[in-house]
C-alpha positions in Angstrom: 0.0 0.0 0.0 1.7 3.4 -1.1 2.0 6.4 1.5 -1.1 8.3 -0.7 -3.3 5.3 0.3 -2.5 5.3 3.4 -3.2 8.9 3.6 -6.8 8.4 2.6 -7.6 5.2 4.6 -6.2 7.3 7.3 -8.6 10.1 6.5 -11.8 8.2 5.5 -11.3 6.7 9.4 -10.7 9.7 11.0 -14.2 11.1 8.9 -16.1 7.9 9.7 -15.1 8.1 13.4 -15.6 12.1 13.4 -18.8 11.3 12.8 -19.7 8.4 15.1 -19.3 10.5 17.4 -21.5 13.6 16.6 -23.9 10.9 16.0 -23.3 9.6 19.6 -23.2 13.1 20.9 -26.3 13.9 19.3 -28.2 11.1 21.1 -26.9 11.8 24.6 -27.4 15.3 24.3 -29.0 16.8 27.6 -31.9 18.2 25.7 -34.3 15.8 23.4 -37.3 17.4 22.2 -40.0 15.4 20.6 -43.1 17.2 18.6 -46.7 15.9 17.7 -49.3 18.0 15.6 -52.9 16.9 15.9 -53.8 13.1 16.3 -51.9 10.1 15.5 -50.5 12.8 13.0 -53.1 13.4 11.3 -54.8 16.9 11.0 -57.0 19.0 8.9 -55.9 22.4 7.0 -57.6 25.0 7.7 -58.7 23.9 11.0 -57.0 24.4 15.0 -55.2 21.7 15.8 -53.2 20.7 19.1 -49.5 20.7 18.7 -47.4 19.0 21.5 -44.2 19.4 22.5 -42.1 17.1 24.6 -39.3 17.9 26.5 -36.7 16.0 28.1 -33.7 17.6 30.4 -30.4 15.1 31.5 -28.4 18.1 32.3 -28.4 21.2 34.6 -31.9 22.7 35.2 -32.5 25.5 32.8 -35.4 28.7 32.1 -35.9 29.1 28.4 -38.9 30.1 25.7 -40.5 27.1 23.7 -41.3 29.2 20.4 -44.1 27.4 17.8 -43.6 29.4 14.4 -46.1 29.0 11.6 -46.7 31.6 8.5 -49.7 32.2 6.0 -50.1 34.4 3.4 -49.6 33.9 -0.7 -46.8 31.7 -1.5 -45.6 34.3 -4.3 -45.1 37.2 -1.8 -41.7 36.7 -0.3 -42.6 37.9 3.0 -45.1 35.5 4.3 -47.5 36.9 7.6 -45.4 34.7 10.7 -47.2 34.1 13.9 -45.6 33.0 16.6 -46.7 31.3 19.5 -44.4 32.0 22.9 -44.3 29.7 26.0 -42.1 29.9 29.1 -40.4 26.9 30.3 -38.4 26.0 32.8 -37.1 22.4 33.2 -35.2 21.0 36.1 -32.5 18.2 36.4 -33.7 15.1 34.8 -37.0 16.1 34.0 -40.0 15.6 31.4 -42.5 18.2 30.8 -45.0 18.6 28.0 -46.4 21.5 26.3 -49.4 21.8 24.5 -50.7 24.9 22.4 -53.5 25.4 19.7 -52.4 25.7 16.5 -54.1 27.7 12.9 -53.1 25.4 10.0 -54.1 27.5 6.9 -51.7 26.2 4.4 -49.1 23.7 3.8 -46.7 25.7 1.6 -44.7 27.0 4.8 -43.6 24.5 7.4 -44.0 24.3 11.1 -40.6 25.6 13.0 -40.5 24.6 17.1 -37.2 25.9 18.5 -36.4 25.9 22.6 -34.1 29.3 23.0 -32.3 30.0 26.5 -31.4 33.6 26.3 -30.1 34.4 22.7 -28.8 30.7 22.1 -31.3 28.5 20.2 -30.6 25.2 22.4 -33.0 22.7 19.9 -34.7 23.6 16.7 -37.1 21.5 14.6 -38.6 22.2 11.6 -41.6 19.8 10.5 -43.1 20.0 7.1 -46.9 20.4 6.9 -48.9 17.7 4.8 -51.4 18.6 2.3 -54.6 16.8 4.5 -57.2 19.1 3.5 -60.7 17.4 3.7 -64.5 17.9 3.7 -65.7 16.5 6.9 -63.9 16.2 10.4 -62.6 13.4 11.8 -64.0 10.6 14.1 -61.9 10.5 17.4 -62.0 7.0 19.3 -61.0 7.3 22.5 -60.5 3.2 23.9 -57.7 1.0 24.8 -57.2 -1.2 21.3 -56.8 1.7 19.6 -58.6 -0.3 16.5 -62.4 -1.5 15.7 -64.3 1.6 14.1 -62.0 1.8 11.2 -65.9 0.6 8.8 -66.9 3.9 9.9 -64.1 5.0 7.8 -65.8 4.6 4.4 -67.3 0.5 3.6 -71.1 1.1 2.7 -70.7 4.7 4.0 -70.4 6.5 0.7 -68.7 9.1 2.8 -64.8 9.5 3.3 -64.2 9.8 7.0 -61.4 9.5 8.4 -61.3 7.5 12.3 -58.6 8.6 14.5 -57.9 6.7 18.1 -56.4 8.4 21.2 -56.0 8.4 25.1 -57.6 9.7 27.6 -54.8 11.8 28.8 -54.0 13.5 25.2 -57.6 14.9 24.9 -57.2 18.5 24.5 -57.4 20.7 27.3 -59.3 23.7 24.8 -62.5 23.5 23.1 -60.9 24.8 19.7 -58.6 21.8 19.8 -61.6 19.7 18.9 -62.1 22.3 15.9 -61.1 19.1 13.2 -63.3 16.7 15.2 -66.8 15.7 14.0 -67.5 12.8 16.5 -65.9 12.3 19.8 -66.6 8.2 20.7 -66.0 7.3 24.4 -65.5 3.2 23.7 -63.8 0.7 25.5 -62.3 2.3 29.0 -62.8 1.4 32.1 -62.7 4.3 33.7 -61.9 8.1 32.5 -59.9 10.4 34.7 -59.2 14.0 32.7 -58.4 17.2 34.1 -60.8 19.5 34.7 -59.6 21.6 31.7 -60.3 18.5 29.7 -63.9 18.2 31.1 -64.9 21.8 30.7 -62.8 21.7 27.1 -65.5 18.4 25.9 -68.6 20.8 27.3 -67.8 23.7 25.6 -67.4 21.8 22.4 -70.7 20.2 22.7 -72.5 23.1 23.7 -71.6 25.1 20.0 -72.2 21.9 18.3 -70.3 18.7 18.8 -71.5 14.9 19.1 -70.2 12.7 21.7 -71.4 9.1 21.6 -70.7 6.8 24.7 -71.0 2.9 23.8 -71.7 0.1 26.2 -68.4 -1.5 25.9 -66.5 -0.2 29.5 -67.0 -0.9 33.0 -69.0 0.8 35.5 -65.8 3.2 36.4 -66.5 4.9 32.8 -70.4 5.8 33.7 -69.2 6.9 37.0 -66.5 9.1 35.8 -66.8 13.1 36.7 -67.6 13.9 33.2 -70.1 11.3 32.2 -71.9 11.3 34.9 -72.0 15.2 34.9 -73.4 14.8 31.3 -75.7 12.0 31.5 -78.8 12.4 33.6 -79.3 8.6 34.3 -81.7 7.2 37.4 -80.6 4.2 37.2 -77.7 2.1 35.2 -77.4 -1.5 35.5 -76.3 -4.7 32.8 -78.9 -7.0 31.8 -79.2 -10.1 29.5 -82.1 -9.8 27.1 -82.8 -12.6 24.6 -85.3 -11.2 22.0 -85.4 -11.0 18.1 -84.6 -7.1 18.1 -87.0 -6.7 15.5 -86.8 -2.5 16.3 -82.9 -2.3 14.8 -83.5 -5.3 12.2 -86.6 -4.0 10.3 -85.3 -0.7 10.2 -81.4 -1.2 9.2 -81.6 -5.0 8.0 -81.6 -8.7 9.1 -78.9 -10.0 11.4 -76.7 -12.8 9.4 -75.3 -14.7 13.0 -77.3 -16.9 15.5 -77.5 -15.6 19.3 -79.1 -16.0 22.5 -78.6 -13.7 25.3 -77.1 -10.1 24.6 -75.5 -8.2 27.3 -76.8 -4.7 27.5 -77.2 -1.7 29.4 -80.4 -1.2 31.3 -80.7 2.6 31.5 -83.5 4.7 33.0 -83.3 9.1 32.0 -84.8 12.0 34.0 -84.7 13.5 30.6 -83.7 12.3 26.7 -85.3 11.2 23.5 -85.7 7.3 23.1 -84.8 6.8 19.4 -84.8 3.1 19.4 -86.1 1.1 22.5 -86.5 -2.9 22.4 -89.2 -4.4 25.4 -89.0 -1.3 27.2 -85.0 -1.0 27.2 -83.6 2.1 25.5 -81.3 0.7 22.8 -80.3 4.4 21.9 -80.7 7.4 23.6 -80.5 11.0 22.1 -79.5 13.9 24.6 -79.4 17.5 23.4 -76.6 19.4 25.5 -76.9 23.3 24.0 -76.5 23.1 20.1 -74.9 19.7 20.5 -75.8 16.4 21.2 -75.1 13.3 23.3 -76.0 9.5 21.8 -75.9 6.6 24.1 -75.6 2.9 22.8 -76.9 0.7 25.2 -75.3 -2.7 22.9 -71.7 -3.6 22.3 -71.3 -3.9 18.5 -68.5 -6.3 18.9 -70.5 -9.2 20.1 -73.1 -11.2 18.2 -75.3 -10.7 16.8 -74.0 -7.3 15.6 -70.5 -7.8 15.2 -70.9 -9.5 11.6 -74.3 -7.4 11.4 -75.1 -5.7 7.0 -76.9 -3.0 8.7 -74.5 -2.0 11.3 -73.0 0.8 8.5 -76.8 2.2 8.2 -77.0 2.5 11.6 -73.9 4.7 12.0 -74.5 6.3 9.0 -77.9 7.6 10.7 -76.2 8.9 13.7 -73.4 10.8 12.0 -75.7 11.9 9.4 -74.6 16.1 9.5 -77.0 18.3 10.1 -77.3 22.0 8.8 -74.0 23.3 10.4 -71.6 26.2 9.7 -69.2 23.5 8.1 -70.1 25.8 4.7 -68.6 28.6 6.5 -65.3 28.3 6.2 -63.3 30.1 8.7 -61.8 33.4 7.4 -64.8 33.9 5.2 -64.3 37.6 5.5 -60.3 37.8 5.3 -60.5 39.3 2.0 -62.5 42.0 2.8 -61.0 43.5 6.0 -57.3 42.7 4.2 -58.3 44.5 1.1 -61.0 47.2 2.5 -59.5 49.2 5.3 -60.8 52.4 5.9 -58.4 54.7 7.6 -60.2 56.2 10.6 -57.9 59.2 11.1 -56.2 62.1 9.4 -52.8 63.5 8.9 -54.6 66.9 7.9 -55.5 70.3 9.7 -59.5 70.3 10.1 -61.0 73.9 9.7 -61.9 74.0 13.0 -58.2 73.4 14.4 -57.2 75.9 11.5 -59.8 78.5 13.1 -58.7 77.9 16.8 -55.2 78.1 15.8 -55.4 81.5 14.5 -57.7 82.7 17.1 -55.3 81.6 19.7 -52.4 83.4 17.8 -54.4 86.7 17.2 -55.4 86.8 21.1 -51.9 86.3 22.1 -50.3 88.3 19.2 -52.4 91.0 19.9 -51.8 91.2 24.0 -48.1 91.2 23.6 -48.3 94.0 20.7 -50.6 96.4 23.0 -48.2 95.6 25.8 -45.2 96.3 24.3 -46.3 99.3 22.1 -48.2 101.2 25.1 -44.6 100.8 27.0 -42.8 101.9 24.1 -40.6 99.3 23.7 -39.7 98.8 20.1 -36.7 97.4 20.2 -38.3 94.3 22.2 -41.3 94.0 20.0 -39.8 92.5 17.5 -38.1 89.8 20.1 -41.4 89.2 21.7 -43.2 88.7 18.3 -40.5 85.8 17.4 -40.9 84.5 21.0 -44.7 84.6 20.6 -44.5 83.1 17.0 -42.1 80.1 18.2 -44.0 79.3 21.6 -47.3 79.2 20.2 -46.2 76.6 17.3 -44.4 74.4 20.1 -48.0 74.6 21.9 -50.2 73.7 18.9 -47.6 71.4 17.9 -48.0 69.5 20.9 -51.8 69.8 21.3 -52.0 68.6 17.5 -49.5 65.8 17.8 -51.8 64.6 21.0 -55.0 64.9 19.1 -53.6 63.0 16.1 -52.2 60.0 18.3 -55.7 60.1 19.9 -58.0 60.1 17.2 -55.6 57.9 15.4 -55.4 54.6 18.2 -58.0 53.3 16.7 -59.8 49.5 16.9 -62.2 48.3 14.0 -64.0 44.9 15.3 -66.6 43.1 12.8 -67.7 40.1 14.7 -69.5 37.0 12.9 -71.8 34.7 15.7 -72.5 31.7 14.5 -75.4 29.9 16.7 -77.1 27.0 16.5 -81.0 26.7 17.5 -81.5 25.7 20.6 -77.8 27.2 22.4 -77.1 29.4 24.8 -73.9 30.0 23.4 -72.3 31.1 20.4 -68.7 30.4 18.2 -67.4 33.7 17.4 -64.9 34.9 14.3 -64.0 38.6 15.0 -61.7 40.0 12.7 -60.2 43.1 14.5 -58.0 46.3 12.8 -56.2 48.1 14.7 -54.8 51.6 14.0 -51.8 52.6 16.4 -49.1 55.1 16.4 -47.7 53.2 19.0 -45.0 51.7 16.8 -42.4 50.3 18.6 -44.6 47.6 20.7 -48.3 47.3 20.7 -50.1 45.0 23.3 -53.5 43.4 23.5 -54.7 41.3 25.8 -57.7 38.8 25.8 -58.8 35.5 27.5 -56.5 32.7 27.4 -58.6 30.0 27.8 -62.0 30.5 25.7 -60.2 32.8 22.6 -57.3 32.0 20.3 -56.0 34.6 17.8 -54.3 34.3 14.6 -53.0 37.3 12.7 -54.4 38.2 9.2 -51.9 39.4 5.9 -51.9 43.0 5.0 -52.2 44.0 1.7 -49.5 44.5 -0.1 -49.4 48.3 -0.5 -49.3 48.2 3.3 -46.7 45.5 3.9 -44.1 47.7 5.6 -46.3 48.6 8.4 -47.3 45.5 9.7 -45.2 43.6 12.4 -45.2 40.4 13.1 -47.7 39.1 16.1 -46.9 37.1 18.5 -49.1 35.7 20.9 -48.1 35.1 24.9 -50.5 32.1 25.7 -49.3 31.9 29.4 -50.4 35.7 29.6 -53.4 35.7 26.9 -51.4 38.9 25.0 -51.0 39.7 21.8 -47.7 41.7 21.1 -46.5 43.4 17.8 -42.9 44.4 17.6 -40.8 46.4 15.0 -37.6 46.2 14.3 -37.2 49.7 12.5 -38.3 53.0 13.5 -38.8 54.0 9.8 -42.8 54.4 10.6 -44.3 56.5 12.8 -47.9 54.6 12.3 -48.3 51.0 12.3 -52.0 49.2 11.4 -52.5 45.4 11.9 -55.0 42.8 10.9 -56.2 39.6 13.4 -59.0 37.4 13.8 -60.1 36.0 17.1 -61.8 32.5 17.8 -64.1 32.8 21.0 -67.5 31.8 22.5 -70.0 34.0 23.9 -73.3 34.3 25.6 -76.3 34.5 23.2 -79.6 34.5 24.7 -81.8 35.2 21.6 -84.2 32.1 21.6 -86.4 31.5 18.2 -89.0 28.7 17.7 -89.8 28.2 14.0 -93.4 26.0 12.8 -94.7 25.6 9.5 -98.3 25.4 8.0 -99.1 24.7 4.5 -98.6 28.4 3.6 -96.2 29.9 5.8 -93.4 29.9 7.9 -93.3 31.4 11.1 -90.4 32.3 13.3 -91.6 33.8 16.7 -88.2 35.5 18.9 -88.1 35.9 22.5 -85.7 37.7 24.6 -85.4 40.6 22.1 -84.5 43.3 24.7 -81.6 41.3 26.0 -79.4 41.5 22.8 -78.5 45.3 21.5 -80.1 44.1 17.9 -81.1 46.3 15.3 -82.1 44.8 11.7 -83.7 41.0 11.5 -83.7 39.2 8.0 -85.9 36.2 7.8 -84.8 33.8 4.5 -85.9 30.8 3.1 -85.2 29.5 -0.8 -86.4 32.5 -2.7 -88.4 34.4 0.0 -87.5 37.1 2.3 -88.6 38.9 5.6 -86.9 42.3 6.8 -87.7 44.0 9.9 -85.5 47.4 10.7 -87.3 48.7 14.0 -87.6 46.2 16.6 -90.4 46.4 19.1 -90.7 47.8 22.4 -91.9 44.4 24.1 -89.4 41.3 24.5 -90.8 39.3 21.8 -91.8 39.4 17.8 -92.7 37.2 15.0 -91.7 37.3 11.3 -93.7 35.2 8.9 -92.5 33.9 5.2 -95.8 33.5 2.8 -95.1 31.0 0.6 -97.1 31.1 -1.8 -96.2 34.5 -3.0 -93.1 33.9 -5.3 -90.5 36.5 -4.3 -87.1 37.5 -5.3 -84.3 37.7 -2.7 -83.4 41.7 -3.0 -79.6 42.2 -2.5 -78.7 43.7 0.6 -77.6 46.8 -0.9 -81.2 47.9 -2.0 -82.2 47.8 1.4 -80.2 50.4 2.6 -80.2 53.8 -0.2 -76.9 55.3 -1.4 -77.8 58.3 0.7 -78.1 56.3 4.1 -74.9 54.5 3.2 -72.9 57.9 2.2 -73.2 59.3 5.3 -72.9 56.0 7.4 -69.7 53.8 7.1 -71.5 51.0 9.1 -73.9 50.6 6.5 -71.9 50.6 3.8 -69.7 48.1 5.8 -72.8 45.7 6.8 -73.8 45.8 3.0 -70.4 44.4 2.0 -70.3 41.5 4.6 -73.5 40.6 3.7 -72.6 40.7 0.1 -69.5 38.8 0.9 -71.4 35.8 2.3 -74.0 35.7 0.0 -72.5 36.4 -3.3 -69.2 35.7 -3.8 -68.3 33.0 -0.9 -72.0 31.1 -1.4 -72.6 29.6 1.8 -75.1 31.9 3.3 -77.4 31.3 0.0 -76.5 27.4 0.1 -78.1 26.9 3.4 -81.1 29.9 3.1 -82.2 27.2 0.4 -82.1 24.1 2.3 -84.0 25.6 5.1 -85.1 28.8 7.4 -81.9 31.3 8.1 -82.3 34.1 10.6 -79.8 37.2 10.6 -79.6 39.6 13.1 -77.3 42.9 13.3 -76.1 44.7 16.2 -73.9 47.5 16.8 -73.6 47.2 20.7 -70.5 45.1 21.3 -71.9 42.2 24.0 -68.9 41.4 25.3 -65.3 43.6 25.5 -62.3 40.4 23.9 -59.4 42.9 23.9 -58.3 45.1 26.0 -55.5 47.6 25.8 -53.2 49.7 28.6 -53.6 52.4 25.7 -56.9 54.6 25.3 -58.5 52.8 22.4 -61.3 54.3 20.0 -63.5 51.7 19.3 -66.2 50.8 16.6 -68.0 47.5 16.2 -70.5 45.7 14.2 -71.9 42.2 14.6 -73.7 39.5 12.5 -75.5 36.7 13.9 -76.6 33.9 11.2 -79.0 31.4 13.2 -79.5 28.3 10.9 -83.5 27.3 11.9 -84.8 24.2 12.5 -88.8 23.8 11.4 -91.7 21.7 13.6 -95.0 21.1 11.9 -97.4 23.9 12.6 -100.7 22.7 14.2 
């Protein structure tokens, strides 16, 4: 072997071993970080999803900031909108903590960045690539121990693509908005179910704006007895029975079982309140419980033992009970994005009003005056000219200053159109408010809202505005929202966000039908600030501008009269909209959701929608430490459900 061969065994050795150990290194490192977005890894675009982040510390303990960067905006401008999501952390010596935050998937062009930074020094940094899993419905999350046996649900008869994700008990997120991508929560084959009670109150709140939870049989008593379930579940009485019957009630109306059987376990239930859908010999076999605009199913079988594990109509039967109702799954979230990113009306003005202009020159005649009497009836003319520069020079520093604080306070300025989007029978409401805020608070600008019921993501700015918005990032620990710049090269600054919340809505309607019309009567009118009602169904339409006095109204559609639906423009004239920027704004919502995105008209013509306006914000989401002008307008769309008239 020659010395030059030598030389590069010698090398390639050294490089191979080099790198063994950075390889080693790498794997006892003190710090391991492990991250998981949504369930099983599976999430939906354009939905919240949960995003955990485990943390493992073998060295020294250490304070640090867990930072969750993810970006939106169009993939052609090179400056994509970031948002970035900002946790504390400290971790001792030889320790495991996990972190959990909420996160906005709007696109998968940009990927998912997770770094843990100590100071200035980035100590671990991950970088996980979004997939592309946009889909139509939610998912099904199965929460049991096998982690397998509803994957039929996932399509098999069901001409529907669904897709069946299985979970824990103790990864069940602690926010309603992490069940944003769920459809159907299932509660299957545990034996008992201890959450937190951030879990327990997260499940509620989901139901209450329109989730479905279905509990099975399969579980032991522990389940049933469990905090949550038997907070939810107004049972008198709970107890297993054998029953041996034909179950004619389940086979003439989903098909004939194909296996012989005797006795079937079941659950014996008796319900201080419910809706009996499907009962064999007096035993509820499936139970219906409305809980605000959701629901609650109970299944008093086990579909795993015969006769229904091998059962042809056991896809019917779940195709019945995840059947979607009318829902606000047409709405997709950021419906009005274009709008407030592309129509922003500046509230304030760089420019001297006549009345300032008046003011300032009666000021400076007054004072001009005084000092030229003074000095002149003294004889002082060599100081008249010294006080009339003096005069000239203080009494621009004084208007300077009083117009430079009248400017920064007409000009802190925050726009809110709110969106509620209620269900028939709630009490509560899911919320898109899409905020602008005006500030010549440059340098740092800080909101603050509710940590645990809101979630905020930030909004792009239109491109002729791109150098003065900052990039937002939110303090979850805190609830803030903080904008920071790293220039001084504007004095102004505007930014765009959208906030996810629910809210109290105590409106309650009751719609029947006769053969002719269509009736929706309204209670608890004086306990909502609203202002103009629209009543619409296929091609008719009800209006109603002035409310009345009392607590309750009714608006009636006559069917029989064939009317065309006017656009919401010709309700309000050009004069009325001229001199009231509301209008004009409510006229371009409405126009936004009825003719251009299309799911406002989609559901008016598969049954009854109410819309409501109101310009009284219900509830203050933001606050600021500075003196904020505010304006606000607010939608409620109220999707109706009809009962045959009498």
């Amino acid at each position: 072997m020659t010395s030059k061969q030598w030389t590069r065994k010698i090398i390639t050795d050294l490089g191979i071993f080099l790198l063994l150990m950075a390889l080693e290194a790498k794997a006892t490192s003190p710090l391991q970080m492990k991250v998981e977005i949504g369930f099983e890894g599976f999430y939906r675009i354009g939905s919240w999803t949960p995003v955990k982040v485990f943390l493992e510390n073998r060295g020294p303990s250490l304070e640090g900031t867990l930072l969750i960067k993810v970006a939106r905006g169009n993939p052609l401008e090179q400056d994509p909108t970031e948002i970035i999501y900002s946790i504390p952390v400290f971790l001792p010596s030889s320790s495991r903590k996990l972190y959990q935050v909420n996160v906005l998937l709007e696109t998968d062009v940009y990927p998912l960045q997770v770094s843990l930074i100590s100071g200035k020094e980035s100590l671990l940094k991950k970088e996980i690539p979004i997939q592309p899993f946009y889909m139509d419905e939610g998912f099904i999350l199965v929460v049991n121990k096998t982690h397998a046996g509803f994957d039929f649900l996932a399509q098999g008869k069901i001409k529907r693509v669904r897709q069946v994700l299985y979970t824990d008990p103790n990864k069940l997120p602690s926010h309603w908005i992490g069940y944003d991508a769920i459809q159907t929560l299932i509660l299957d084959d545990i034996e008992s179910l201890e959450l937190s009670s951030e879990q327990e109150k997260a499940i509620e709140e989901w139901l209450s704006i329109g989730g479905r939870l279905i509990i099975t049989a399969k579980g032991g008593y522990g389940k049933f007895k469990s905090s949550l379930v038997s907070h939810l579940l107004p049972l008198e009485s709970l107890e297993k029975v054998y029953l041996n019957s034909s179950f004619s009630s389940l086979q003439s109306r989903y098909g004939v079982f194909t296996a012989d059987f005797q006795k079937v376990e079941l659950w014996d239930s008796q319900w201080r309140k419910g809706d009996v859908l499907v009962e064999e010999e007096g035993i509820p076999l499936l139970v219906e419980l409305k809980v605000g605009s959701g629901k609650i199913l109970f299944l008093a079988f086990d579909f795993f033992q015969p006769p229904f594990r091998d059962w042809p109509g056991k896809s019917y039967f779940w195709l019945e009970i995840l059947e979607e109702e009318t829902n606000f799954s047409m709405f997709s979230r950021g419906i009005l994005d274009p709008l407030i990113e592309h129509s922003i009306p500046w509230p304030g003005r760089f420019y001297l009003g006549r009345r300032e202009i008046g003011f300032f020159l009666l000021v400076y005649l007054v004072v001009i005056g005084f000092f030229y009497w003074w000095l002149k009836k003294r004889k002082l003319g060599w100081k008249l000219r010294i006080g009339l520069s003096l005069t000239v020079v203080l009494s621009a520093l004084i208007f300077s200053l009083f117009w430079g604080m009248k400017m920064r306070r007409e000009n802190t300025f925050l726009g809110q159109v709110s969106i509620f989007y209620k269900k028939e029978g709630g009490s509560l409401a899911k919320t898109e408010n899409y905020f602008t805020l005006f500030s010549p608070y440059y340098q740092s600008v800080e909101l603050e809202f509710d940590k645990r019921v809101s979630f905020v993501t930030a909004l792009s700015a239109p491109s002729r505005e791109r150098e003065f918005f900052k990039d937002l990032v939110v303090f979850l620990p805190e609830g803030k929202i903080r904008w920071t710049s790293s220039s001084d090269s504007s004095a102004w600054s505007f930014h765009l966000f959208r906030l996810e919340t629910i809210l109290p809505f105590s409106l309650i309607t009751k719609t029947t039908r006769n053969k002719e019309t269509i009736t929706v009567s309204l209670q608890n009118l004086n306990s909502f600030p609203l202002q103009d009602l629209f009543f619409l169904y296929g091609e008719h339409s009800s209006f109603l501008k002035e409310l009345p006095a009392f607590n309750e109204a009714d608006l009636t559609l006559n069917l029989k009269e064939r009317e065309t639906l006017p656009s919401f423009s010709s309700l309000y004239n050009e004069e009325v909209r001229s001199k009231d920027p509301r209008i004009e704004l409510k006229t371009k919502v409405l126009d936004q959701m009825w003719n251009f995105a299309g799911p406002l008209k989609n559901i008016a013509a598969k049954s009854p929608v109410l819309l409501a306006w109101f310009e009284e914000n219900p509830q203050t989401l933001v606050k600021s430490y500075q003196s904020l002008n505010c304006a606000f307008i607010g939608l409620a769309i109220i999707p109706l459900f009809i009962a045959d008239g009498v």
